[in-house]
C-alpha positions as CSV (number, residue, x, y, z in Angstrom):
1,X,167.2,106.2,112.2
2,X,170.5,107.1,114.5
3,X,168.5,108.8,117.0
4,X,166.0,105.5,117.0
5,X,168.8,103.5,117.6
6,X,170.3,105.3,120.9
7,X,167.3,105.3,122.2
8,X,166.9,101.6,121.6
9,X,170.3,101.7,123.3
10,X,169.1,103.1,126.5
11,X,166.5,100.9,127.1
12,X,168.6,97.9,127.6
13,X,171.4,99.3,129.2
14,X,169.4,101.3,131.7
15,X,165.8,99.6,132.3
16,X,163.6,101.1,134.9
17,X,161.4,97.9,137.0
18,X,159.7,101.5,138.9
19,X,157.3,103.8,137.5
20,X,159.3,107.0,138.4
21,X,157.9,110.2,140.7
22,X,154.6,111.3,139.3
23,X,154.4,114.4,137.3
24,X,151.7,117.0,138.0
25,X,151.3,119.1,135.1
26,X,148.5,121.4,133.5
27,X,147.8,122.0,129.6
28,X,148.7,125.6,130.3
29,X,151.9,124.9,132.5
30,X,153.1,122.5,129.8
31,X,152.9,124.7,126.6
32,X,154.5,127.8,128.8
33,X,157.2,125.1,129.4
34,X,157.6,124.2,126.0
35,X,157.6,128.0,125.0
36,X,160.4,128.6,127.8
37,X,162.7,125.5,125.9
38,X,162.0,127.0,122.7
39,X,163.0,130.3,123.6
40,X,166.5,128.9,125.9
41,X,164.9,130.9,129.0
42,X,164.4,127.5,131.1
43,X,164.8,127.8,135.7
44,X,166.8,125.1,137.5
45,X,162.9,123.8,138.4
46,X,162.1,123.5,134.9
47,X,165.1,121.9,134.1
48,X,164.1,119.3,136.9
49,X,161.0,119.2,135.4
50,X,162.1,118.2,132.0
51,X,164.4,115.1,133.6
52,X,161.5,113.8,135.3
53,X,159.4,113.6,132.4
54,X,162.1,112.3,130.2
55,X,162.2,109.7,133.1
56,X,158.4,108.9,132.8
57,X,158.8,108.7,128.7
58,X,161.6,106.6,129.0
59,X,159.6,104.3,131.8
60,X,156.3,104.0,129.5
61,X,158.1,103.2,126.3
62,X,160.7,100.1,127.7
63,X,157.6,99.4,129.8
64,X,155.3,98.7,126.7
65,X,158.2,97.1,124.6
66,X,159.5,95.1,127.0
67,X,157.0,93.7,128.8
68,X,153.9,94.2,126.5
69,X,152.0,95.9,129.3
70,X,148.6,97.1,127.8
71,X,148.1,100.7,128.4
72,X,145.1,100.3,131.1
73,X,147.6,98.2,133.2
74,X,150.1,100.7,132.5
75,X,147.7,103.4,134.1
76,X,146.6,101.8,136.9
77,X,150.2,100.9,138.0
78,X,150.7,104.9,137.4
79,X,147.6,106.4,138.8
80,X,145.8,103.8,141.0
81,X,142.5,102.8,140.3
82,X,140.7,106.0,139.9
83,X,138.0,107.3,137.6
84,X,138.4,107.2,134.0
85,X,137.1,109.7,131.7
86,X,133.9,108.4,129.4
87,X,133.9,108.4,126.1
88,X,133.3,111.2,124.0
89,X,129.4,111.7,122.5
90,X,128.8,110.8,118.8
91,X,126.9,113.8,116.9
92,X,123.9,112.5,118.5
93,X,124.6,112.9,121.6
94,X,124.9,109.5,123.2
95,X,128.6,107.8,123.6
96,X,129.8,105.5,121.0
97,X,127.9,101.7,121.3
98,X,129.8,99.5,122.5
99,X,132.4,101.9,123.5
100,X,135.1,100.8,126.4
101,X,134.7,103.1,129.5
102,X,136.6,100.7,132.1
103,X,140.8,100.2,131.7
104,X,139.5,96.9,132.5
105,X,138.7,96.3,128.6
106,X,142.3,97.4,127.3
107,X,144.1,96.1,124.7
108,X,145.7,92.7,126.1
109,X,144.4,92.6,129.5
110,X,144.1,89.3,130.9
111,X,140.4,88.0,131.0
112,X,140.0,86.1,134.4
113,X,139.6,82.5,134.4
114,X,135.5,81.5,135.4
115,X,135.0,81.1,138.5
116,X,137.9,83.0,139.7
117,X,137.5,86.0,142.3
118,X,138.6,88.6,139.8
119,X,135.5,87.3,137.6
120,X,133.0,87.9,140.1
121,X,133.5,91.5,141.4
122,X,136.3,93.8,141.2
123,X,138.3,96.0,144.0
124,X,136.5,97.0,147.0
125,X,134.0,94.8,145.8
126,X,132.6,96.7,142.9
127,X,131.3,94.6,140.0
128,X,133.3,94.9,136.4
129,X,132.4,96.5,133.4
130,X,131.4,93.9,131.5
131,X,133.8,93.9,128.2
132,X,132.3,94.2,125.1
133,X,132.5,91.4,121.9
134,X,134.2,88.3,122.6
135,X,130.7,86.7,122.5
136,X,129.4,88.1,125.7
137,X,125.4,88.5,125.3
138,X,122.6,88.8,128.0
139,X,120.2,85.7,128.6
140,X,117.2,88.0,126.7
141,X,119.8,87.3,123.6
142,X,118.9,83.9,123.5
143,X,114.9,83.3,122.9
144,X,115.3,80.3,121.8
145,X,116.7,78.8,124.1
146,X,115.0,76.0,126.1
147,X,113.9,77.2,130.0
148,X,114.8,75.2,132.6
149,X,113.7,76.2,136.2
150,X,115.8,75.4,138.9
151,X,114.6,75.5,142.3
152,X,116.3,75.1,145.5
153,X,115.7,71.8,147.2
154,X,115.9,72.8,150.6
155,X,114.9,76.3,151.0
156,X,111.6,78.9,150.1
157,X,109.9,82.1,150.2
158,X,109.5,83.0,153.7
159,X,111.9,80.6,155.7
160,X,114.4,81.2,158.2
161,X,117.3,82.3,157.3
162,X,119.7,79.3,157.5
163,X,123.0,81.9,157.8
164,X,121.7,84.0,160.0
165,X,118.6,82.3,161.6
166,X,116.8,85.7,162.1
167,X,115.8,87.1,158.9
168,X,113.6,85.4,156.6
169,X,114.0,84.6,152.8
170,X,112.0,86.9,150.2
171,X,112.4,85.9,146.7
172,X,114.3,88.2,143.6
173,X,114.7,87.8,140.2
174,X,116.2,84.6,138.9
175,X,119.9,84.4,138.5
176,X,120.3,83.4,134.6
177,X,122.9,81.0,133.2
178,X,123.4,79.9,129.3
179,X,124.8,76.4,128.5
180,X,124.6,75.9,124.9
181,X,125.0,72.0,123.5
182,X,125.5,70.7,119.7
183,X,123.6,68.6,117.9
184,X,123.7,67.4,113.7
185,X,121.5,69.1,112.1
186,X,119.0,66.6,111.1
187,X,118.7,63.9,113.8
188,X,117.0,60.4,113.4
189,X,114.9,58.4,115.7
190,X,115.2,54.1,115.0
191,X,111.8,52.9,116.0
192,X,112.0,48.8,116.4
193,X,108.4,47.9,116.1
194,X,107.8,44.0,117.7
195,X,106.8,41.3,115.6
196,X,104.4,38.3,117.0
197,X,103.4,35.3,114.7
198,X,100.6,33.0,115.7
199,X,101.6,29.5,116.0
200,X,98.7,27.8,114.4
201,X,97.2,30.6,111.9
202,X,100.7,32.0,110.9
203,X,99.2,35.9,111.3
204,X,101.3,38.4,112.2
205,X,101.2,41.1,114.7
206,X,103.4,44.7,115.0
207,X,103.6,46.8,117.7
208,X,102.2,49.8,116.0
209,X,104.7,53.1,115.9
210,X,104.5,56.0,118.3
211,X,102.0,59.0,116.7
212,X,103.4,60.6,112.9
213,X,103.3,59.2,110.1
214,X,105.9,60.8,108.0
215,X,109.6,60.2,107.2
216,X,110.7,63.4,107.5
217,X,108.9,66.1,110.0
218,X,108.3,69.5,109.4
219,X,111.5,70.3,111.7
220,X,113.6,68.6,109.6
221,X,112.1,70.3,105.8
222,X,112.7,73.9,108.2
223,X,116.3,72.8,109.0
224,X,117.2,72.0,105.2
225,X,115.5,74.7,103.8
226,X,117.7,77.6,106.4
227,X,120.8,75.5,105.8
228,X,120.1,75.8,101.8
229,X,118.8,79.5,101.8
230,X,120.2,81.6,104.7
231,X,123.5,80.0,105.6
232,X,124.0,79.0,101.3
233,X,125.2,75.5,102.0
234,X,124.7,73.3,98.3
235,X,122.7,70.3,99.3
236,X,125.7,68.1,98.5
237,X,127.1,69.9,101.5
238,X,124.7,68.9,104.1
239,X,124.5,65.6,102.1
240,X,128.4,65.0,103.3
241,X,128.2,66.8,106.7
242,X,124.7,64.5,107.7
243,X,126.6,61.1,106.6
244,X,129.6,62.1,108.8
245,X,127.2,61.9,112.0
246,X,125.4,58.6,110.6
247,X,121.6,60.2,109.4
248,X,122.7,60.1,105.8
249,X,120.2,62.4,103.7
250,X,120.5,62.6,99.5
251,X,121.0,66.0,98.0
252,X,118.0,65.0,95.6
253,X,116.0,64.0,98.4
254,X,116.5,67.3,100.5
255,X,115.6,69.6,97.3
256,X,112.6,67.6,97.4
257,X,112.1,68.5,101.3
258,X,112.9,72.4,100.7
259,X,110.3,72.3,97.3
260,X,107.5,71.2,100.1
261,X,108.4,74.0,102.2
262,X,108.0,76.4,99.6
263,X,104.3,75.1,98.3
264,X,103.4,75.8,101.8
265,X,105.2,79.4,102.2
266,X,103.9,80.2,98.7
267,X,100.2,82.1,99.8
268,X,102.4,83.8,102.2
269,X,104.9,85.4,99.9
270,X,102.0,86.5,97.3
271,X,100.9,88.4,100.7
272,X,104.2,89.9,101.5
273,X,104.1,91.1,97.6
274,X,101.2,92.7,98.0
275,X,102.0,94.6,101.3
276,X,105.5,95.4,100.0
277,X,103.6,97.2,96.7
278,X,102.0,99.8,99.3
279,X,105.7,100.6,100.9
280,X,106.8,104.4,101.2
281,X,110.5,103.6,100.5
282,X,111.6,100.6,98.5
283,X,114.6,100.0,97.9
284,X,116.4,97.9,94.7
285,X,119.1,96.2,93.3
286,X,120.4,93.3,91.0
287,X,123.1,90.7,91.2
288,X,124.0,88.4,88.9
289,X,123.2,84.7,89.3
290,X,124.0,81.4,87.0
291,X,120.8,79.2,86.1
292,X,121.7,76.0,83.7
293,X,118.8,75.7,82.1
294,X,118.5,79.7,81.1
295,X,122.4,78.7,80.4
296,X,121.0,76.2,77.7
297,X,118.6,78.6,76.2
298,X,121.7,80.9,75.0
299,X,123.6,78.3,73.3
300,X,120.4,76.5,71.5
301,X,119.7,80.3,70.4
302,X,123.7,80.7,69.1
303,X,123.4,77.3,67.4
304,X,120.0,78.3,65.5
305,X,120.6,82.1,65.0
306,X,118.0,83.0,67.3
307,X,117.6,86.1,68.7
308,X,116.6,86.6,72.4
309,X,115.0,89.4,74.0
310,X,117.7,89.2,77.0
311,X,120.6,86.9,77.8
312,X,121.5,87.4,81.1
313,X,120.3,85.9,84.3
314,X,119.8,87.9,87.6
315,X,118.5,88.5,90.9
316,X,117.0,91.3,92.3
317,X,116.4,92.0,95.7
318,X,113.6,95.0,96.6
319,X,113.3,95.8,100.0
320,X,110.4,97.8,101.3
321,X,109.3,99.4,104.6
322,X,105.8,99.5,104.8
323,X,105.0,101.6,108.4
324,X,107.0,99.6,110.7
325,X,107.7,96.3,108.8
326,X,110.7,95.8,106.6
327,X,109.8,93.1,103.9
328,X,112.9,92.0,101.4
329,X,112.0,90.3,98.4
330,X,113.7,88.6,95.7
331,X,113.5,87.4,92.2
332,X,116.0,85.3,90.2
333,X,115.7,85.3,86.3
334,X,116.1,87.5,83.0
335,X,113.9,90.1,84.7
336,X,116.3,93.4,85.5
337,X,115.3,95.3,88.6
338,X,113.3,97.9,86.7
339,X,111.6,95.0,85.2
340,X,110.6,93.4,89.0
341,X,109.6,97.0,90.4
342,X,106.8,97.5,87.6
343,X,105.4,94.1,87.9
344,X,105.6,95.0,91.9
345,X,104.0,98.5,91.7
346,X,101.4,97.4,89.2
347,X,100.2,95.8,92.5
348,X,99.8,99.2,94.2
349,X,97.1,101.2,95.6
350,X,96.0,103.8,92.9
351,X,94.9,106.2,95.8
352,X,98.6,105.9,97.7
353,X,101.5,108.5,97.3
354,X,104.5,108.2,95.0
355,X,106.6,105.6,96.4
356,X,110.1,106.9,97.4
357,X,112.7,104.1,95.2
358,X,116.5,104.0,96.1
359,X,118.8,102.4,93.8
360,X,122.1,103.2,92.1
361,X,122.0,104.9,88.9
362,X,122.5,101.2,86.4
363,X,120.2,101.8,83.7
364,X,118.7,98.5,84.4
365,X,117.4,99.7,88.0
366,X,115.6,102.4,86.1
367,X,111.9,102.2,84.5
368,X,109.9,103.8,81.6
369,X,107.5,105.6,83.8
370,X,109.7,107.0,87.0
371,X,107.2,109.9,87.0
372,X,104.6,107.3,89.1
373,X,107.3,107.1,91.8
374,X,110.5,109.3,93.4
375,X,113.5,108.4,92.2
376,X,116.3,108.4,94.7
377,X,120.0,107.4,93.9
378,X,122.5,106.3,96.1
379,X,125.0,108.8,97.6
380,X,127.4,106.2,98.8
381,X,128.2,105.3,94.8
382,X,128.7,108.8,94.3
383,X,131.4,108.7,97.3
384,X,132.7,105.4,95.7
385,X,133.6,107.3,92.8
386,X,136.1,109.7,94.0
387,X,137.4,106.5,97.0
388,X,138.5,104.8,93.6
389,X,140.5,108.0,91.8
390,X,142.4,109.0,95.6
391,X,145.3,107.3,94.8
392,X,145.5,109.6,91.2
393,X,143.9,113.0,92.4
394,X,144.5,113.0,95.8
395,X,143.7,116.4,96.7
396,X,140.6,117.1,94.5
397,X,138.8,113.4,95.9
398,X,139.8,114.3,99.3
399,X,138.1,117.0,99.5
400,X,134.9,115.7,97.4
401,X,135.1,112.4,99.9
402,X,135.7,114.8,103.1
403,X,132.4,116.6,102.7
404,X,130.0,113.4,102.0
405,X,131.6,111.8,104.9
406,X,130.5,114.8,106.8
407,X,127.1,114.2,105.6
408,X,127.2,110.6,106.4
409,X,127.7,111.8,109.5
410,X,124.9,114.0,109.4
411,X,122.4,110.8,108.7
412,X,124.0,108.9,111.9
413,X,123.0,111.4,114.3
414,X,119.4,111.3,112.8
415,X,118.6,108.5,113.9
416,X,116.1,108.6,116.7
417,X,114.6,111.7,114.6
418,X,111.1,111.8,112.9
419,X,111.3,112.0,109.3
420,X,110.4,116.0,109.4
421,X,112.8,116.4,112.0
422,X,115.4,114.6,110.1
423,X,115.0,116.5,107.0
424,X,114.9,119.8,108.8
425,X,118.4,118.6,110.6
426,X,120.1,117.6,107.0
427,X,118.6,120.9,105.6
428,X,120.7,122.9,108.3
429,X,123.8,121.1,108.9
430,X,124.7,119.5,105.1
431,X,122.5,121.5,102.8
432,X,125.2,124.3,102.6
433,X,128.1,121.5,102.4
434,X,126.6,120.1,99.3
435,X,125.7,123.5,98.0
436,X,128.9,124.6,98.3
437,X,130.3,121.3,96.9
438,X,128.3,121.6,94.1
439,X,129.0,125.3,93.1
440,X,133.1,123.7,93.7
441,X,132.3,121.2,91.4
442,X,130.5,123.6,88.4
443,X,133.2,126.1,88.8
444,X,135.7,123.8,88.0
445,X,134.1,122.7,85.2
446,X,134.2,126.7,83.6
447,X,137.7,127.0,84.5
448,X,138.3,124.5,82.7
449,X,140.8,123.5,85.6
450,X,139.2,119.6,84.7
451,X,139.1,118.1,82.0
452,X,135.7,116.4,81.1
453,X,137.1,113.4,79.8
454,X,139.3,112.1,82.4
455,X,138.0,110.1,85.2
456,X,137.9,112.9,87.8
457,X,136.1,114.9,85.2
458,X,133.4,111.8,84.5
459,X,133.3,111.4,88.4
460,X,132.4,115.5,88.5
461,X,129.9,114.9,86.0
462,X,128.4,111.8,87.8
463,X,127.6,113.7,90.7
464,X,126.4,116.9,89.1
465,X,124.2,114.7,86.5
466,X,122.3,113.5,89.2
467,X,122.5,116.1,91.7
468,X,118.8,115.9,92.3
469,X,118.3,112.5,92.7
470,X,121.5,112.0,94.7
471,X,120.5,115.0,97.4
472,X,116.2,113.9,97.7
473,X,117.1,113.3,101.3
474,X,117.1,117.5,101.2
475,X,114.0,118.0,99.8
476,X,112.1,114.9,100.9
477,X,111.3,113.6,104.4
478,X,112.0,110.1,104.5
479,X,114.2,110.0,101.6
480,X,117.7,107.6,102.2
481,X,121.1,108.8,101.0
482,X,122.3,105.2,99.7
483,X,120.9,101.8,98.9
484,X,122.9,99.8,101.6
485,X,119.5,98.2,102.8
486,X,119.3,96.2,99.7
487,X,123.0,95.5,99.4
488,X,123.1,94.5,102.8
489,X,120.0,91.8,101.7
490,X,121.4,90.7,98.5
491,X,124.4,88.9,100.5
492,X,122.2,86.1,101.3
493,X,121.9,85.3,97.4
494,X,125.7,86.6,96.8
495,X,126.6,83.6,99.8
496,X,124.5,81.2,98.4
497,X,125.9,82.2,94.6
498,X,129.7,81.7,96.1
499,X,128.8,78.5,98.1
500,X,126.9,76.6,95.1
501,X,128.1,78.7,92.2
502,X,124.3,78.2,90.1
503,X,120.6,76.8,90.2
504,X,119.7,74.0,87.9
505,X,116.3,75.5,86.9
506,X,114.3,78.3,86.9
507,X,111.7,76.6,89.1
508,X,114.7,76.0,91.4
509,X,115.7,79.7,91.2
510,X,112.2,80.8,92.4
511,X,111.9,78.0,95.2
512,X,115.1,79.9,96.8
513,X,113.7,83.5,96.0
514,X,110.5,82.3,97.7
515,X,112.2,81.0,100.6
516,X,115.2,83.5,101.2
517,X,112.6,86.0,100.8
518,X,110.4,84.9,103.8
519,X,113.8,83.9,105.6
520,X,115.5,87.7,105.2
521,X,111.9,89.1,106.6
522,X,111.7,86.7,109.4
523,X,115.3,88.2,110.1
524,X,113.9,92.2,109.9
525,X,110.7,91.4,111.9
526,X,113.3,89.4,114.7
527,X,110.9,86.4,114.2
528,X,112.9,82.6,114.6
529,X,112.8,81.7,111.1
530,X,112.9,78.3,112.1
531,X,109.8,78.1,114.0
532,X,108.0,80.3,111.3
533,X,108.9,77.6,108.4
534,X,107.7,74.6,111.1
535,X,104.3,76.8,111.8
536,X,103.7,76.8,107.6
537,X,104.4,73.3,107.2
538,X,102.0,72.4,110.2
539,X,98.7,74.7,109.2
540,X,98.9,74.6,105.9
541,X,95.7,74.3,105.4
542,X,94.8,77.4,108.0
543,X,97.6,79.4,105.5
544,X,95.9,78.4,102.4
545,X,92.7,80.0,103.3
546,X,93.8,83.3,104.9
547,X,97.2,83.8,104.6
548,X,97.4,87.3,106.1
549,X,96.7,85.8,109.8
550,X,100.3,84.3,108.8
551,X,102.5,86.7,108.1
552,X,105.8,86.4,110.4
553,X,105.0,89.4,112.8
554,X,101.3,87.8,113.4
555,X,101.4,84.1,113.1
556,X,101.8,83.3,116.8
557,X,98.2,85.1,117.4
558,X,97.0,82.4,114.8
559,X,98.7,79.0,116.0
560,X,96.2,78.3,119.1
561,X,92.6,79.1,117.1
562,X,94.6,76.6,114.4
563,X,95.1,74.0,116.9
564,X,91.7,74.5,118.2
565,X,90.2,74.1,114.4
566,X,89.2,70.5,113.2
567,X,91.3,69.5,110.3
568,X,89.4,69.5,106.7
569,X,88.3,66.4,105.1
């Protein structure tokens, strides 16, 4: 603390507005300068030496207190604009995404105002790094987005040059600029239709109304159903939002919109059951969800003395890759996750390999016959166990949590691997980290040096209870260390859970399975959900008949043959 306060001390009474004399100094020179201090041999130079770079501490501390430099202004002012080491390779490789490799993205640097010279090209007229986050994409990162071609009014291909007047103009790649507006989310049109009466006969004519005869388009049902099932907004929510930007829309009535969605999605999301059933890797997992009427079933059955079968109410989500597709599925009700995978699997192939299941080790997530499939636990709740007891047994989880982050490690730099390749690459660089952990964690058990009971011991004996399950990704190619897919999917059902806290019914409950599910696939398949729900709505017919031509990576293929098809009787 004293020494903390001369130094503060010296800094105000003796600021430095100049970055002193730079200092040259190797790695090498600067430990044999340290060893010469320590040892009280130290030269009149290296006594200079030893001022200066007191000088240049003294400098770059008042400089970043007092001023709030960020340190890449601090280097340039020090060193000029020279080259700046990259970043340092991950395990696979490849630098860190999105890592900063320009001073120009420090800490607290001043972001030039648009338009500004600064913005549009650096020194010597070399164009900036551009910065990562703060909302900077690339046009491509907008599909969506409405094209607008803008051509020049005076000028084209092959014309004088106007600058120059000797060369002539040669096209290149279209300069892009994003401009992004706001609209409510449900718009109305007010169509005033003309009245005329006859005179004489009293009949009256109306201007009939522009081309579609319904209320509410299939836009609109889209819209509701996204803002009720992806982004977990209750309908009393949008009902209060819409009335604030005059197109007032019941709660009641918009359930009603989203049901009509769902009857048109339904073929659809028997087909994505049926693909999902033929996945090599599903994953699972349950959350728990409030349903009234389920709600009502419990307390008739407490009044009465009946006994039910099961009390609770959840939802699982499954998520499974099949090839290159990722479907996610979900399922709200008394059914457990076990429960949901057999009625799932009961769909699958009987010629087809063991599936490969994921899943934490809840005895719900578990089913009667795991010898059909590969059972696969999650590593990362193994890790969990041993993140919770650091505070307690600091040195025995540290070393426990060390070694699987090491193996997390191990996964990240697989993957642009095959699955052979990736397996081979876990089998060399954290099979013998695990074995070794393992053999740790038995030996301690024999010496006794844990005791069983206590919660490292039942953390120990989590691990080593399922040390086959928990390590597949050894033995197995394909295998996954944890279930973060599915908990990563189940957030859409946690947001909706927190926004609207339960479901009235069990019919409602399954209208938002139906629908998050295609919504959550549209998102792995990178398909505009949006669209997708508009293209149900408007061939419903074409999906009724063969709803595998409508699947979200395929239904584009499908939408000109349905526009070309006469509508049925």
């Amino acid at each position: 603390m004293r020494s903390s306060l001369i130094l503060d001390g010296f800094l105000t009474a003796t600021p430095m507005k100049a970055p002193p004399d730079e200092v040259k100094l190797s790695r090498e020179e600067g430990q044999a300068l340290i060893e010469r201090l320590q040892a009280n041999t130290l030269t009149g130079e290296d006594r200079g030496l030893l001022v200066k770079l007191i000088q240049l501490y003294f400098w770059f501390t008042f400089a970043l207190r007092e001023t709030q430099i960020s340190l890449g202004r601090l280097k340039r002012a020090l060193f000029g604009e020279g080259q700046r080491p990259s970043p340092p390779p991950t395990a696979g490789g490849e630098a860190r995404a999105g890592a900063d490799t320009s001073a120009t993205a420090a800490a607290g640097d001043a972001t030039p105002a648009a338009g500004s010279a600064a913005s549009v090209e650096g020194p010597a007229g070399v164009p900036p790094a551009r910065r990562p986050g703060h909302g900077r994409r690339d046009a491509e990162a907008y599909p969506g987005a409405e094209r607008v071609v803008c051509r020049h009014e005076t000028l084209a291909a092959g014309q004088r040059c106007p600058a120059c007047d000797r060369g002539t103009l040669y096209p290149l790649p279209a300069g892009v600029e994003i401009r992004i507006d706001g609209n409510a989310l449900l718009s109305a049109v007010r169509y005033e239709l003309e009245k005329l009466r006859c005179s004489a006969c009293g009949e009256v004519f109306t201007a009939p109304a522009p081309a579609g005869a319904e209320k509410y388009s299939a836009r609109a049902k889209a819209v509701i159903a996204l803002g009720r099932y992806s982004l977990g907004w209750p309908f009393y929510r949008l009902e209060q939002y819409q009335a604030l930007v005059g197109v007032p829309v019941a709660d009641a009535t918009q359930w009603e919109l989203a049901e009509q969605v769902a009857d048109c999605a339904y073929p659809v999301f028997a087909q994505l059951e049926k693909l999902a059933a033929q996945g090599e890797v599903i994953f699972q997992d349950d959350t728990h969800v409030r349903i009234l009427a389920l709600r009502a079933e419990n307390r008739r059955a407490d009044a009465t003395g009946e006994t039910l079968e099961r009390r609770g109410m959840y939802t699982t989500g499954l998520v499974a890759q099949v090839g290159e597709r990722v479907i996610c599925l979900y399922y709200s009700g008394r059914a457990h996750a076990g429960d949901n995978l057999s009625a799932l699997l009961a769909r699958r192939e009987a010629d087809r390999a063991k599936p490969i299941v994921m899943s934490d080790a809840l005895a719900a997530n578990q089913r009667d016959d795991d010898d059909t499939l590969i059972r696969c636990h999650c590593l990362a709740h193994g890790r969990r166990q041993f993140t919770d007891l650091e505070a307690v047994f600091p040195v025995e989880s540290h070393h426990v949590i060390t070694v699987l982050t090491q193996v997390f490690e191990h996964e990240a730099a697989t993957h642009a691997l095959s699955a052979a390749e990736r397996l081979a690459y876990h089998q060399a660089h954290s099979g013998p980290l695990l074995a070794a952990l393992h053999d740790g964690l038995e030996q301690q058990f024999q010496d006794r040096t844990v005791e069983p009971n206590s919660s490292l011991g039942q953390a120990f004996a989590y691990l080593l209870k399922r040390w086959e399950t928990l390590t597949q990704f050894l033995r197995i190619p394909g295998a996954p260390l944890d279930s973060n897919t599915v908990e990563r999917a189940l957030k859409l059902f946690i947001r909706q859970r927190r926004n609207s806290l339960f479901y009235a019914t069990a019919h409602g409950a399954g209208v938002a399975s139906l629908l998050t599910s295609l919504i959550a696939t549209c998102g792995q398949a990178g398909v505009n959900a949006l669209d997708y729900l508009v293209a149900l709505q408007t061939h419903r017919h074409a999906v009724f008949r063969q709803p595998a031509a409508w699947l979200p990576w395929n239904y584009r293929e499908n939408l000109a043959p349905a526009l070309a098809a006469p509508a049925p009787a």
